[in-house]
N, C-alpha and C positions, 0 to 999 in steps of 0.2 A: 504494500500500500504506500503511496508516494503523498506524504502532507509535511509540510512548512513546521506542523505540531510534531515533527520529531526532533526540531532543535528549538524547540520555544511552546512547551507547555500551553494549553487553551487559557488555563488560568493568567499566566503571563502575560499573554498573548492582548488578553484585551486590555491592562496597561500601557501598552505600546501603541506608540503615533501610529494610527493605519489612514492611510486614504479612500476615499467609498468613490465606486466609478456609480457615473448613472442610472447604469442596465441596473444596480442591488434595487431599485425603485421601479423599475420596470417589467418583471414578472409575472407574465400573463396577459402584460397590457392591450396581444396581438385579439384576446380575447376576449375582453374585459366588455363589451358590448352585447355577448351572448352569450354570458358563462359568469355567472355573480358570484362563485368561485374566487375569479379571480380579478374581482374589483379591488382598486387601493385598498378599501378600507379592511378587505381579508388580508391583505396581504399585509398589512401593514401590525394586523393584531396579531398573524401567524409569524412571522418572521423579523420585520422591521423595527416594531417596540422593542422586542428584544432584544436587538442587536444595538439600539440606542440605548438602552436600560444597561450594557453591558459594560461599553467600550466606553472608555474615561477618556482618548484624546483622539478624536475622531476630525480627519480634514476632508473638505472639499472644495475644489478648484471652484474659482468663480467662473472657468467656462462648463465644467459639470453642471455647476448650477441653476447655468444659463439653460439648458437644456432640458431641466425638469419641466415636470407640467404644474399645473397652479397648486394640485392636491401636494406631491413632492414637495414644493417650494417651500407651501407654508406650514408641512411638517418639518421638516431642516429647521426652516427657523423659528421652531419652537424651543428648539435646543441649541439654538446659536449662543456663545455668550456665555454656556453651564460646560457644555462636551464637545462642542462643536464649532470650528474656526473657520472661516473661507480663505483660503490661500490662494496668490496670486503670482502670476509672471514675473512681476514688478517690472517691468522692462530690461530684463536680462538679454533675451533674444537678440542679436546683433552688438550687444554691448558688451558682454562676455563670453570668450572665446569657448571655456567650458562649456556652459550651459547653452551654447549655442551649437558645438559641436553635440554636446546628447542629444537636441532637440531633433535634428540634424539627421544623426542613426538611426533613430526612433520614426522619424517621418517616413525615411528612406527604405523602412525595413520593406521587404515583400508582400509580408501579410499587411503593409499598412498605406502605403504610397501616399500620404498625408500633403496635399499641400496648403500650406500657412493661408486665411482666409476661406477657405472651406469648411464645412460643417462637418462632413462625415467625419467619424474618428476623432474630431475635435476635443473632446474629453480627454479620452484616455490616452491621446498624446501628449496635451499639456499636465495633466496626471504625472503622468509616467516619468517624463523629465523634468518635471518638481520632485520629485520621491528621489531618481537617481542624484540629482544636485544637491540636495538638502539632507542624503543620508536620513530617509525616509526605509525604512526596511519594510515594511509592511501594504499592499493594497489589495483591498477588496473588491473583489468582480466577479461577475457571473461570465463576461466575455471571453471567448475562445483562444478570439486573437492576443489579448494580454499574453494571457498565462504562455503562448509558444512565443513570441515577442520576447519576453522577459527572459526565457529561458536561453534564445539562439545573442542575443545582444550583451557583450562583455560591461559593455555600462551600466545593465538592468543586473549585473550576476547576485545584487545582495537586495536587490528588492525582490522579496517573495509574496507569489501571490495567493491572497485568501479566497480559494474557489468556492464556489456555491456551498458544497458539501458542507464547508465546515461554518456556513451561516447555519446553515440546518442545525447543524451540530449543536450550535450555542442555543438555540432555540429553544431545540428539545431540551436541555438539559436547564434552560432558565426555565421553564414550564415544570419540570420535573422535581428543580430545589423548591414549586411552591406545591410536588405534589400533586399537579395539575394537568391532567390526562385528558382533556376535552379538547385537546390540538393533535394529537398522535396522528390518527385516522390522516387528517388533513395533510401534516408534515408527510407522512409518507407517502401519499401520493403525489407530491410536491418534488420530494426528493426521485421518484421516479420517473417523473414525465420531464423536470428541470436539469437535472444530472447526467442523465444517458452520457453524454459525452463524456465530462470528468470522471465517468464510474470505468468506460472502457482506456481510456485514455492513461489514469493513474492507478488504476486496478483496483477499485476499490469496489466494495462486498456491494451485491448489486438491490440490499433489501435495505432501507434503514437500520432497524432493530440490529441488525447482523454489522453494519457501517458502525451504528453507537459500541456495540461490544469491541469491534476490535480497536477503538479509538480509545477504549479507557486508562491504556498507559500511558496516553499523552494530555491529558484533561489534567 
């Protein structure tokens, strides 16, 4: 099983400055019109509280931000200010050769062909090379492209990324310190039709229940 949680504990873990991509807010959104499943406000009492409830230094880019919807927005900034910070460029881009060469790599990559003024990818580029400049170790995303991004780029080698999985993960387990078994059902359908990919990709146990047991030495 391949998780970030063998060199930094869950408990740690949400101590640690992580950056939130978009997509953790977007979750079903493809279906949120004919499936009340997956409206914000489930997803947000299944997965989202908790992961706000958890994480004590939580960043998001002001162009992540830009990109939320009105419901996103004005949950972020409900907890701007307590856990949650907006970080910015600051105008490094062209003015620092560093941060100008990561932005650069990152743009350039295959899976990414970003270019500067464009929307597509626009998050999780300026994401990305904030995290690698600022000795950010931690970002959180549901996206594909991060996690091989980060993996094939010498710049990205110490930002690891927090995949879907182990948002589950915290979930379940915030639900579970309060005793609280009325989301199970949900998570795991959640983890099943959301994870397909990180389940075959990192090998991870392809049921929840079976995903929580063998993650218990690293919680």
């Amino acid at each position: 099983m391949i998780t970030p949680l063998k060199s930094t504990a869950l408990h740690e873990l949400l101590n640690e400055p992580v950056l939130f991509d978009a997509n953790i807010f977007m979750v079903g959104i493809e279906n949120r019109g004919s499936d009340k499943n997956c409206s914000f406000d489930n997803m947000k009492k299944l997965f989202i509280e908790p992961l706000f409830q958890s994480f004590t230094n939580i960043l998001i880019h002001e162009e992540v931000y830009k990109e939320l919807d009105e419901d996103a927005r004005n949950y972020v900034d409900s907890y701007i200010g307590k856990n949650v910070s907006i970080v910015s460029e600051n105008s490094l881009y062209g003015s620092d050769p560093l941060y100008t060469t990561i932005f650069n790599n990152i743009s350039s990559h295959s899976l990414v062909r970003y270019s500067r003024g464009k929307s597509k990818d626009r998050g999780e580029v300026y994401s990305l090379a904030y995290a690698a400049y600022h000795g950010i170790n931690y970002f959180c995303s549901r996206e594909i492209m991060v996690d091989n991004v980060a993996h094939d780029l010498s710049d990205l080698q110490n930002v690891k990324i927090i995949t879907f999985d182990i948002v589950l993960l915290q979930a379940y387990l915030y639900y579970a310190n309060r005793n609280d078994t009325t989301n199970n059902k949900a998570l795991k359908a959640v983890y099943k039709k959301y994870c397909h990919d990180v389940i075959r990709r990192h090998k991870l146990p392809g049921k929840l229940s079976d995903y929580v047991r063998e993650s218990i030495p690293y919680i």
